[in-house]
C-alpha positions in Angstrom: -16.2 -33.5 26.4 -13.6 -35.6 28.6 -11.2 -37.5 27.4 -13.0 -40.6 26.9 -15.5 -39.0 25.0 -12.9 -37.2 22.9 -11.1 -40.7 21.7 -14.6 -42.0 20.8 -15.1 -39.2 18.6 -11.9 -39.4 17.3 -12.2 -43.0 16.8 -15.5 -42.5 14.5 -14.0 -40.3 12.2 -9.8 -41.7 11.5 -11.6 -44.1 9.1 -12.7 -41.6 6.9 -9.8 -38.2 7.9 -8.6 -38.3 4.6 -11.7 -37.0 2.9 -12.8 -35.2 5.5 -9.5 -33.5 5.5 -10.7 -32.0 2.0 -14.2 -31.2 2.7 -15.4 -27.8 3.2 -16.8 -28.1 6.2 -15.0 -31.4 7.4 -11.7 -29.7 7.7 -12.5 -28.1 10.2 -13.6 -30.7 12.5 -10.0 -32.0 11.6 -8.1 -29.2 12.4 -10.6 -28.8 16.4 -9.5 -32.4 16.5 -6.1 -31.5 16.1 -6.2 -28.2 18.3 -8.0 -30.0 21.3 -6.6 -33.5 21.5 -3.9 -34.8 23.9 -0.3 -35.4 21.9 -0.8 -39.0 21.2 -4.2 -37.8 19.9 -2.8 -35.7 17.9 0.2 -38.3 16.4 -2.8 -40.2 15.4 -5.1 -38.2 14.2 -2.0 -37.0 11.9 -0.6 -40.2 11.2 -4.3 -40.5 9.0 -1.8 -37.6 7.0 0.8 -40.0 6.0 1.1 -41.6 2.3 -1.2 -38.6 1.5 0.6 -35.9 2.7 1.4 -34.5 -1.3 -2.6 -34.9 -1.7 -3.6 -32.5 1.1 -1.3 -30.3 0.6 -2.2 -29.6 -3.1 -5.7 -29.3 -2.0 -7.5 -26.3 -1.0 -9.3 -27.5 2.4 -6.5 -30.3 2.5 -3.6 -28.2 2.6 -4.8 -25.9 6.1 -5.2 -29.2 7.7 -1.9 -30.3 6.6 -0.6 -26.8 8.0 -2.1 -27.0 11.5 -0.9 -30.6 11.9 3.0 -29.9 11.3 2.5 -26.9 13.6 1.2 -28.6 16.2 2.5 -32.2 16.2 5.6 -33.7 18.1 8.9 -32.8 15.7 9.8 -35.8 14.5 6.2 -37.0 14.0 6.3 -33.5 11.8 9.8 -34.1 10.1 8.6 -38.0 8.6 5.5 -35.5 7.0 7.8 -33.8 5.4 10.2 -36.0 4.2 7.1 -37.4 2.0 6.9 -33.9 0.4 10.9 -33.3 0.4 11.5 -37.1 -1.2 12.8 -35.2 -4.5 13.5 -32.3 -6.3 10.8 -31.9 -9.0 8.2 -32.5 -6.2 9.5 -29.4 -4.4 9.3 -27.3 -7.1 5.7 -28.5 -8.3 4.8 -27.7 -4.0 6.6 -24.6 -4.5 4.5 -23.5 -7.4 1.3 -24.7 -6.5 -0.9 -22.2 -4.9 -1.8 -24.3 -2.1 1.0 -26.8 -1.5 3.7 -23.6 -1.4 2.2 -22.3 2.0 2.6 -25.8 3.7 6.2 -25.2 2.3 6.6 -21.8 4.0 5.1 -23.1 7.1 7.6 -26.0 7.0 10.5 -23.4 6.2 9.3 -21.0 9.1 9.1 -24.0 11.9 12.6 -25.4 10.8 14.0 -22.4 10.9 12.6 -21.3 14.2 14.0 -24.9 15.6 16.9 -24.6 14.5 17.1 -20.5 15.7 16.7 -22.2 19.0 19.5 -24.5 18.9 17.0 -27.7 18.5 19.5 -28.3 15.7 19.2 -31.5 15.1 20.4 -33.3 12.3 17.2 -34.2 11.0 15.8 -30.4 10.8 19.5 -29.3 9.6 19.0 -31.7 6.5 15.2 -30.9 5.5 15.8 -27.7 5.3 19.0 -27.7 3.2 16.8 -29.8 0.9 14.2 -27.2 0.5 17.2 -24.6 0.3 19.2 -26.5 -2.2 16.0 -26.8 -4.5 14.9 -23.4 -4.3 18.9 -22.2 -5.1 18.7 -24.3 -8.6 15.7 -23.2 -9.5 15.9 -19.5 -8.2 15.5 -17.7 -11.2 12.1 -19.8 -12.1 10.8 -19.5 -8.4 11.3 -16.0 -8.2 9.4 -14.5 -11.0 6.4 -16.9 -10.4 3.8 -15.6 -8.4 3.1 -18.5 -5.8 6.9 -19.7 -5.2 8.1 -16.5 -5.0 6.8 -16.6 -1.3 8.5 -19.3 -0.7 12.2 -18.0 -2.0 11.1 -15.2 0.6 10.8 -17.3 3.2 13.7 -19.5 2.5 16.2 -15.9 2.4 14.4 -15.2 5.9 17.5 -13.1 7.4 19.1 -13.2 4.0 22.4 -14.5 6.0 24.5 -15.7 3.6 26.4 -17.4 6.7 23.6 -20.0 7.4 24.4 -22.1 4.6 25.8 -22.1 0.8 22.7 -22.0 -1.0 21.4 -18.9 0.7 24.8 -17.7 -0.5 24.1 -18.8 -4.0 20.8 -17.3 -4.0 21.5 -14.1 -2.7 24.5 -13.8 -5.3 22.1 -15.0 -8.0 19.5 -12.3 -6.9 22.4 -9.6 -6.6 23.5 -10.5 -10.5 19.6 -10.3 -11.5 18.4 -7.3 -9.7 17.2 -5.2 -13.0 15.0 -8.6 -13.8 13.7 -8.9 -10.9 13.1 -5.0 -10.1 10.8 -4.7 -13.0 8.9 -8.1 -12.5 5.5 -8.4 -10.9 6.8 -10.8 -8.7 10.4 -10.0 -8.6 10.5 -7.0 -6.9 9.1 -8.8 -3.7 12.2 -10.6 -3.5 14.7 -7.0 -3.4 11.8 -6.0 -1.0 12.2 -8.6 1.6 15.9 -7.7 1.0 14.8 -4.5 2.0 12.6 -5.3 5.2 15.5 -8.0 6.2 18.9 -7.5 5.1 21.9 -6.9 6.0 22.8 -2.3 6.0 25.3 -3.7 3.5 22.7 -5.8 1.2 20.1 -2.8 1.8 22.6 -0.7 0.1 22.7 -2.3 -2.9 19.5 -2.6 -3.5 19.0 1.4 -2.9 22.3 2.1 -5.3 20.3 -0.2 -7.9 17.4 1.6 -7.2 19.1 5.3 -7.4 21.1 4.8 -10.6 18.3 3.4 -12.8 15.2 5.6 -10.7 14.1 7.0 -14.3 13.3 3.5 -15.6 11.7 2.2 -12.3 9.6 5.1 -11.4 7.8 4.5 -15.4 7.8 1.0 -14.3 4.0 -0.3 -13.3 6.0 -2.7 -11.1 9.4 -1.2 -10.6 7.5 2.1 -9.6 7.0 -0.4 -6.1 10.1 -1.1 -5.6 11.3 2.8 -5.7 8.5 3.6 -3.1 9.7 0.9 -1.1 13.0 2.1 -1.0 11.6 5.9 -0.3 9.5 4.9 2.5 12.8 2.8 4.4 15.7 4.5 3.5 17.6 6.8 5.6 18.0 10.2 4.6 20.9 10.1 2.9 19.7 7.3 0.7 16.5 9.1 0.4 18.3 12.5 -0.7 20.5 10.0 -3.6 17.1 9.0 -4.8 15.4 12.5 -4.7 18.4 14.5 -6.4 18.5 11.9 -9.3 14.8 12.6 -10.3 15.7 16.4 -10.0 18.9 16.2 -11.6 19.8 12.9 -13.4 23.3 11.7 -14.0 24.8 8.5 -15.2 22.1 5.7 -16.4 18.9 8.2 -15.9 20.6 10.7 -17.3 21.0 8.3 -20.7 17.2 7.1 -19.7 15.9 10.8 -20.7 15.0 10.2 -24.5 15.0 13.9 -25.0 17.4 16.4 -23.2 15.2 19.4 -23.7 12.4 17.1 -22.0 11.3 18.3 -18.4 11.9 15.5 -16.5 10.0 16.2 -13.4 7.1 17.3 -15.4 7.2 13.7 -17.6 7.2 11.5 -14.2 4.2 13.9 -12.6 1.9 12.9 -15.6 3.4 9.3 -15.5 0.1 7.1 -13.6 2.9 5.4 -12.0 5.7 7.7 -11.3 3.7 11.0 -10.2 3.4 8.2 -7.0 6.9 7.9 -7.1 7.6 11.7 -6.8 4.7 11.9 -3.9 7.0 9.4 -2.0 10.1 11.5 -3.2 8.3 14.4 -1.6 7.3 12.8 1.9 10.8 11.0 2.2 12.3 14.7 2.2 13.5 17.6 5.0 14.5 20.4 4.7 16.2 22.3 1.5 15.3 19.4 -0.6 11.8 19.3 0.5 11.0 22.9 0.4 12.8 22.4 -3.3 10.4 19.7 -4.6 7.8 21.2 -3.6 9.0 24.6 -5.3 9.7 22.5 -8.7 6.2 21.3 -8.6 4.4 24.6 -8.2 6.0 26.2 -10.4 4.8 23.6 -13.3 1.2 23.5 -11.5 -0.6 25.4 -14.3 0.8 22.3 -16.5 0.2 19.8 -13.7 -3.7 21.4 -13.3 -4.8 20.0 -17.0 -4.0 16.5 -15.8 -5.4 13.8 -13.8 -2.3 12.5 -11.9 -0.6 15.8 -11.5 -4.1 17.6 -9.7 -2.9 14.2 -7.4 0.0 15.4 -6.9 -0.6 19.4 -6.2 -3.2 18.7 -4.1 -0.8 15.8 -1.9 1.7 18.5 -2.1 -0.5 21.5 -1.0 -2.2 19.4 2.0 1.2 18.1 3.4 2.5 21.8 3.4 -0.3 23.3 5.8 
């Protein structure tokens, strides 16, 4: 269509964008609007958003509207958006925790972020996303562990610098002090991670020293048995080989973990459902000595192994990944 015929049908529909914004089918026509229209188009159509901004973005249809909008709209037609979103703490956290509101909140997070990467700094961005950084420090402990706001403490560490600001600091000292907690927690352990994926070699370390000293515990763990994979499948060979030698030969904490000390370790994780994954990791993160010496360990206990479900899964990854 041209231009004229755009604005008429863009015309028709402002006086009822709202619901259509919610509708099944309708936001899509909202978000082609948005995709196709010139940029005072676009500032209109969005400025249909405004005053219902917390609406949308706690509805399902609503909130991908809401998403495409801030993506695509001038920045400070964007930043007044937000500021009806940001206008207090408690209605951060209740974004942050709702399942549809919290990925407007990452997208918000990502773009400020990305504006501000590029040294569009301005004071405006600066100060919307200290609010959303501030309100995600005081309630990190909360936001962490739940299973929709965790995403959003994710995408608030991004770089986990704790340069950019003091409440990335806070967090990341807050996370540091909680790391058992999190490590065995459903949602948790996505936070150590994205630590993982984007830290620092120093804030990696920690998380892998965590990881190595209590490996026993985790490995049992249906969720902390993630988070030892994790670190398997990044770490460098050193760190892999700390890992690997304390499920072999446990000292400190997993050595106090072992319940029984006549108890064959090895053989105990291999029947674990969750840890006989663990050692399969353990085994492909190897070279070498240590990985001809796993793979020894386990075929010598493969008559044992043979009677169970999860240690046939483990002979048979062992015996394809030798030949």
């Amino acid at each position: 269509v041209n231009p004229e015929e755009r604005q008429m049908l863009i015309d028709e529909v402002l006086s009822d964008a709202v619901p259509l914004m919610q509708d099944l089918f309708g936001n899509y026509v909202m978000q082609n609007f948005l995709e196709h229209s010139s940029n005072d188009q676009r500032v209109l159509i969005a400025s249909r958003i405004k005053g219902s901004m917390t609406l949308l973005s706690m509805q399902p249809h609503g909130c991908r509207v809401v998403q495409r909008a801030i993506d695509i709209i001038p920045t400070e037609n964007r930043n007044a958006l937000l500021m009806e979103l940001l206008e207090s703490h408690e209605k951060i956290i209740r974004c942050a925790k709702d399942p549809h509101a919290t990925h407007v909140m990452q997208k918000a997070v990502i773009l400020l972020q990305q504006e501000i990467r590029r040294n569009h700094k301005t004071k405006q961005n600066k100060e919307l996303l200290d609010t959303i950084e501030n309100s995600v420090q005081r309630e990190i402990l909360q936001l962490a562990v739940h299973p929709h706001a965790c995403r959003l403490v994710q995408r608030t560490l991004g770089d986990c610098n704790p340069k950019r600001s003091d409440a990335i600091k806070l967090i990341l000292d807050t996370v540091m002090s909680t790391y058992h907690t999190l490590s065995i927690d459903q949602h948790g352990n996505f936070i150590l991670q994205h630590i993982l994926d984007n830290g620092s070699l120093d804030q990696v370390a920690t998380v892998h020293n965590h990881v190595s000293s209590n490996v026993l515990e985790l490995a049992q763990h249906k969720f902390g048995s993630h988070l030892v994979e994790k670190c398997l499948q990044s770490a460098t060979p050193k760190q892999a080989e700390a890992v690997v030698l304390e499920l072999l030969e446990p000292k400190g904490r997993n050595a106090a973990y072992i319940k029984d000390g006549s108890e064959d370790v090895l053989l105990v994780l291999m029947k674990d459902p969750y840890a006989n994954f663990v050692v399969q990791r353990a085994f492909d993160a190897s070279s070498g000595e240590l990985r001809s010496r796993i793979a020894t360990e386990i075929r010598n206990r493969s008559e044992t192994l043979s009677r169970f479900t999860y240690g046939r899964h483990i002979l048979s990854h062992i015996n394809k990944s030798m030949h």
